[in-house]
N, CA, C and O atoms as a GROMACS GRO file, in nm:
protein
  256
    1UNK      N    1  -2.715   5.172   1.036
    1UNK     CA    2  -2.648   5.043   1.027
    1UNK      C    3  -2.743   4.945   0.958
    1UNK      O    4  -2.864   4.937   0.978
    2UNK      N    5  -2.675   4.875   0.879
    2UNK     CA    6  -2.772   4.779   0.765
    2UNK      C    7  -2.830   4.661   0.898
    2UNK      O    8  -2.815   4.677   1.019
    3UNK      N    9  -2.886   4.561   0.836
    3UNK     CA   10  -2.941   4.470   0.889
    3UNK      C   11  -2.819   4.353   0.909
    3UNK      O   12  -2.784   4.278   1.000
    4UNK      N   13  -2.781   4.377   0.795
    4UNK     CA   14  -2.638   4.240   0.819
    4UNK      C   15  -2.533   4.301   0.901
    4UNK      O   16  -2.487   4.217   0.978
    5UNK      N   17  -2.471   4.434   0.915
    5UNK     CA   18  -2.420   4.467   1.010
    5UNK      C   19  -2.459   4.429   1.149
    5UNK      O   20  -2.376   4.393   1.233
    6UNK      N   21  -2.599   4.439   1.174
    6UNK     CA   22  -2.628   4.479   1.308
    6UNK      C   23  -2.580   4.290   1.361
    6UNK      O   24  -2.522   4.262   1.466
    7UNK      N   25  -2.610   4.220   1.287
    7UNK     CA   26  -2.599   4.063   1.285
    7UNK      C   27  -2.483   4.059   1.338
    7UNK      O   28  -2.472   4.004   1.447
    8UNK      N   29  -2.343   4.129   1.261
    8UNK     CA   30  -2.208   4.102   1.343
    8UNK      C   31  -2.239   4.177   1.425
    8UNK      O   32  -2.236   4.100   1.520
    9UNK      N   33  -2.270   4.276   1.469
    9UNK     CA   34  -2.240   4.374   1.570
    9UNK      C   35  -2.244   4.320   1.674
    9UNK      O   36  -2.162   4.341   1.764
   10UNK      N   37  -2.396   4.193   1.683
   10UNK     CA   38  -2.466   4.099   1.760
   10UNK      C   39  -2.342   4.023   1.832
   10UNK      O   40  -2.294   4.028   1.945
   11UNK      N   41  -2.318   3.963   1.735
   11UNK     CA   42  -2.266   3.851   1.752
   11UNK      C   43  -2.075   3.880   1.803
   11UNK      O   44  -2.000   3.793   1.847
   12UNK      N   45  -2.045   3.999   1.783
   12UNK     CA   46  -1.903   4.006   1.848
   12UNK      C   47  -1.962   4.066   1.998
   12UNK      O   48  -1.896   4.021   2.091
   13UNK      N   49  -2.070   4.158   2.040
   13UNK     CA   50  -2.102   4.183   2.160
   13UNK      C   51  -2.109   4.098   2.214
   13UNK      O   52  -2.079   4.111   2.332
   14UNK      N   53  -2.157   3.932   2.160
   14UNK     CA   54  -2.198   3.801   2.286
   14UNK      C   55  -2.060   3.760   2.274
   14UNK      O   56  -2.041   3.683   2.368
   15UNK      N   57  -1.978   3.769   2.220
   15UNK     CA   58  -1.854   3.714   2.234
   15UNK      C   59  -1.823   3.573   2.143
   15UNK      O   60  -1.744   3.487   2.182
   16UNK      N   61  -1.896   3.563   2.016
   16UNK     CA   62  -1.888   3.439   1.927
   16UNK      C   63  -1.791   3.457   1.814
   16UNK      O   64  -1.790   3.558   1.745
   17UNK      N   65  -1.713   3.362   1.798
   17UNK     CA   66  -1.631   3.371   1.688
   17UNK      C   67  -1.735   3.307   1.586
   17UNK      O   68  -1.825   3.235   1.629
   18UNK      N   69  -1.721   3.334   1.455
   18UNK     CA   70  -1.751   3.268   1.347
   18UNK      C   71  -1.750   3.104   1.321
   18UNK      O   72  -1.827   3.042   1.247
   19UNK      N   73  -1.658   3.056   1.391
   19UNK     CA   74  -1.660   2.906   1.370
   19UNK      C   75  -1.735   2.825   1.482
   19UNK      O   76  -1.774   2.709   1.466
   20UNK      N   77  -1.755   2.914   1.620
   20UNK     CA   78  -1.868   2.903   1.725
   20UNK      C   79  -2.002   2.933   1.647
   20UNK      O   80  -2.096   2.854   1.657
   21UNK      N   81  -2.009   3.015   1.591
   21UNK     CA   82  -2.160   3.027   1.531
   21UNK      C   83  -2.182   2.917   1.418
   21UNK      O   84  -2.284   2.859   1.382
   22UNK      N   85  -2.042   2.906   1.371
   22UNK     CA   86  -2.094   2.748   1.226
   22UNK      C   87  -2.183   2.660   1.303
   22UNK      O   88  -2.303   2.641   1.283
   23UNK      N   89  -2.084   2.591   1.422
   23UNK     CA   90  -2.104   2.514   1.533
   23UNK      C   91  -2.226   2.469   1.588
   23UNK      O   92  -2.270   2.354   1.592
   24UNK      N   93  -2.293   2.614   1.646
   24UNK     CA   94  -2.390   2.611   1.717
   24UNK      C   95  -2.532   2.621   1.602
   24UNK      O   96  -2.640   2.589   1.650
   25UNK      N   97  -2.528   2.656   1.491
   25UNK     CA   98  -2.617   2.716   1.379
   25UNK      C   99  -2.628   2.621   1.275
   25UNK      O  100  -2.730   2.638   1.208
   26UNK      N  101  -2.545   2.511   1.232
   26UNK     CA  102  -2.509   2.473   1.126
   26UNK      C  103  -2.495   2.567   1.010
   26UNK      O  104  -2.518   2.524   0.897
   27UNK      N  105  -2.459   2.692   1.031
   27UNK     CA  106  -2.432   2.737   0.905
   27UNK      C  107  -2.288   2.769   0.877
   27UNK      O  108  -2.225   2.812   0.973
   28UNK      N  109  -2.221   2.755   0.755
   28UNK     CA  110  -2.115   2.784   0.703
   28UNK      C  111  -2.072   2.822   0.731
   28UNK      O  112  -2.146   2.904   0.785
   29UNK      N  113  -1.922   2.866   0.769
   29UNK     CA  114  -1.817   2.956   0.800
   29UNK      C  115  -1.797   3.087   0.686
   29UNK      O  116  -1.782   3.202   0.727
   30UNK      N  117  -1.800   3.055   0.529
   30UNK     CA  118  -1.821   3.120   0.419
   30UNK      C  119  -2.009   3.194   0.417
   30UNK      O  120  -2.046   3.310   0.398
   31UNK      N  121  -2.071   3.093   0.439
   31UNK     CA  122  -2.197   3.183   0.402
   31UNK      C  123  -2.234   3.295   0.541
   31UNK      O  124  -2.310   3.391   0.530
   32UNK      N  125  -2.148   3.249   0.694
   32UNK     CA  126  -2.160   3.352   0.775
   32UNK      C  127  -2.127   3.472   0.735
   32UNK      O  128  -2.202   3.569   0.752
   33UNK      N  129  -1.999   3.479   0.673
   33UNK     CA  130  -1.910   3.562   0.597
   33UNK      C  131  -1.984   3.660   0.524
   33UNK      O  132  -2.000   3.780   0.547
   34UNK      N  133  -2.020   3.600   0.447
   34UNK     CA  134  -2.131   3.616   0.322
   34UNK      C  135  -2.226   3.705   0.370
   34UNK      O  136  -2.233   3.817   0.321
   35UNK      N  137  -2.310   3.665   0.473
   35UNK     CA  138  -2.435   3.712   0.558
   35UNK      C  139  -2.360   3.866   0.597
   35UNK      O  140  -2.396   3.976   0.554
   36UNK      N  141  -2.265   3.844   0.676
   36UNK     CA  142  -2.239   4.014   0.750
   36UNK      C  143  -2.144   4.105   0.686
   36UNK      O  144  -2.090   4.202   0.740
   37UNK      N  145  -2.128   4.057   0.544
   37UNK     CA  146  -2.085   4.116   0.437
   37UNK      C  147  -2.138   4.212   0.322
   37UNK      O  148  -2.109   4.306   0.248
   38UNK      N  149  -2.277   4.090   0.375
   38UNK     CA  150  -2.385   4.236   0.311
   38UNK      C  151  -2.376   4.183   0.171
   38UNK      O  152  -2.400   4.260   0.078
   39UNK      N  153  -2.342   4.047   0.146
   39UNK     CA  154  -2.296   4.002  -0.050
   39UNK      C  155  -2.451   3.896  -0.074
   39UNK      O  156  -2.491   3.873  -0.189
   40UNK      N  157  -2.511   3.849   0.030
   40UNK     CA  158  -2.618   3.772   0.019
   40UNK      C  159  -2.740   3.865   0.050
   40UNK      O  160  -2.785   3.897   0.160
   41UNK      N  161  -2.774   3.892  -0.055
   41UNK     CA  162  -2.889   4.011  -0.081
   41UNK      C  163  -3.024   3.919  -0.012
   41UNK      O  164  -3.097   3.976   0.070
   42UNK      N  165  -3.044   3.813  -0.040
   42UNK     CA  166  -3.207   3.776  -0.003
   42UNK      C  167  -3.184   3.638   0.052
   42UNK      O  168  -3.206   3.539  -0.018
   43UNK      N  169  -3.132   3.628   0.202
   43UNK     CA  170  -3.090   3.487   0.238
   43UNK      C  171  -3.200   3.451   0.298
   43UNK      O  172  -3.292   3.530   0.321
   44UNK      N  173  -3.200   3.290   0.337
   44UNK     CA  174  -3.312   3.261   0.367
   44UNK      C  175  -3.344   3.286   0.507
   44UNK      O  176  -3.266   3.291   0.603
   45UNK      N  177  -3.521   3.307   0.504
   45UNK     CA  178  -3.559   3.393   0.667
   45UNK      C  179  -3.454   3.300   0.795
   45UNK      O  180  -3.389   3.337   0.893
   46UNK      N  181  -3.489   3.136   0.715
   46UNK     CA  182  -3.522   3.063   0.844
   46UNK      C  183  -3.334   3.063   0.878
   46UNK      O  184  -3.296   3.040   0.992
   47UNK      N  185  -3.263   3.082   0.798
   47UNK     CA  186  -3.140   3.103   0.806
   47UNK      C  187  -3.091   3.242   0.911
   47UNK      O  188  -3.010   3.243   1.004
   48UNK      N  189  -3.142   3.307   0.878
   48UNK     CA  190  -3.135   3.446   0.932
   48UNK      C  191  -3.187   3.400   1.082
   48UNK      O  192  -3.103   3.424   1.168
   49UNK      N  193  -3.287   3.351   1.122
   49UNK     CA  194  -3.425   3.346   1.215
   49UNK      C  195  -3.281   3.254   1.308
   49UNK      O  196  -3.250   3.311   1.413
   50UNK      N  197  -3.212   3.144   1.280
   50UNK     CA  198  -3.114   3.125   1.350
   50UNK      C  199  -3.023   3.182   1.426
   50UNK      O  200  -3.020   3.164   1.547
   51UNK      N  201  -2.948   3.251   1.367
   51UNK     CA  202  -2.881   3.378   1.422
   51UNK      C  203  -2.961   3.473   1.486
   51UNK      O  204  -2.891   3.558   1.543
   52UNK      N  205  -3.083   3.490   1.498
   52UNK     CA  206  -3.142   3.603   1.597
   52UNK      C  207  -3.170   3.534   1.719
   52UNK      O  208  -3.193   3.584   1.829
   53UNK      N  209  -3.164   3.376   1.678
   53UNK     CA  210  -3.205   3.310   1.824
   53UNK      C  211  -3.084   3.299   1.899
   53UNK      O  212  -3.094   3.294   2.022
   54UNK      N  213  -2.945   3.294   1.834
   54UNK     CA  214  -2.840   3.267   1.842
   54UNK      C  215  -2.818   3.390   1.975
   54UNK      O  216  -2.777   3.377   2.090
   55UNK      N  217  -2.865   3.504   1.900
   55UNK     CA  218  -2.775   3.612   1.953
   55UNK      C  219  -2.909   3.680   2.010
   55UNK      O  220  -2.912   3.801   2.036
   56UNK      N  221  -2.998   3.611   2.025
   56UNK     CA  222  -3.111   3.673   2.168
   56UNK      C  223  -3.201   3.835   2.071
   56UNK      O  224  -3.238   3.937   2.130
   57UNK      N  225  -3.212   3.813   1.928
   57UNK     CA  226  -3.260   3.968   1.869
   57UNK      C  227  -3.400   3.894   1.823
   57UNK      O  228  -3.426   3.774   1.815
   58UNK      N  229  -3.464   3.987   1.801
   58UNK     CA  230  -3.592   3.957   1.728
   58UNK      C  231  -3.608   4.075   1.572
   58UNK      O  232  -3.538   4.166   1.530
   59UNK      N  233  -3.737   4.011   1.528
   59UNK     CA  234  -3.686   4.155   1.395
   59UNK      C  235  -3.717   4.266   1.437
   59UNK      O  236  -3.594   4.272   1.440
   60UNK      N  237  -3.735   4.312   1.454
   60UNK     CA  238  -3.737   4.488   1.531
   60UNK      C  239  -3.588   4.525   1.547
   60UNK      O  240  -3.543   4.627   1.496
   61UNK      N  241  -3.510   4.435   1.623
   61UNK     CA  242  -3.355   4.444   1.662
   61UNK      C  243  -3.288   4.482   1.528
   61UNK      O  244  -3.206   4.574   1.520
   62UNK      N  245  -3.336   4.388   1.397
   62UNK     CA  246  -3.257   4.404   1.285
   62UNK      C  247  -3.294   4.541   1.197
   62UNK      O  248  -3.216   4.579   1.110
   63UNK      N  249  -3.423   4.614   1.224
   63UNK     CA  250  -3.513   4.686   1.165
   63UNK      C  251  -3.516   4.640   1.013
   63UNK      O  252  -3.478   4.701   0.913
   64UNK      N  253  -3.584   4.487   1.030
   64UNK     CA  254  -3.613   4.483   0.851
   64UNK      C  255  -3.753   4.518   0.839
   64UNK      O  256  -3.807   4.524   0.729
   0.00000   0.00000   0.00000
């Protein structure tokens, strides 16, 4: 499983919709999209580093 997969995988196990994660993250509804789509090849860490706090992972969790 890729790294952006494991991100949704995350994030439907805690029970977050996409517009809960805009919410809580300030990030996009489109660039979430984007992210677990696997279409944003080199997003930014500190972007990413949100969503792991979001969803309780560290990088080991993502194996990058």
């Amino acid at each position: 499983m890729a790294w952006y997969e494991k991100l949704k995988f995350a994030r439907k196990v805690r029970g977050f919709t996409l517009r809960e994660v805009e919410k809580q993250t300030g990030l996009s509804n489109p660039y979430l999209c984007q992210i677990e789509a696997g279409q944003i090849k080199d997003p930014s860490f500190f972007k990413v580093a949100k969503l792991m706090k979001l969803y309780n992972l560290d990088i080991i969790d993502l194996g990058v």
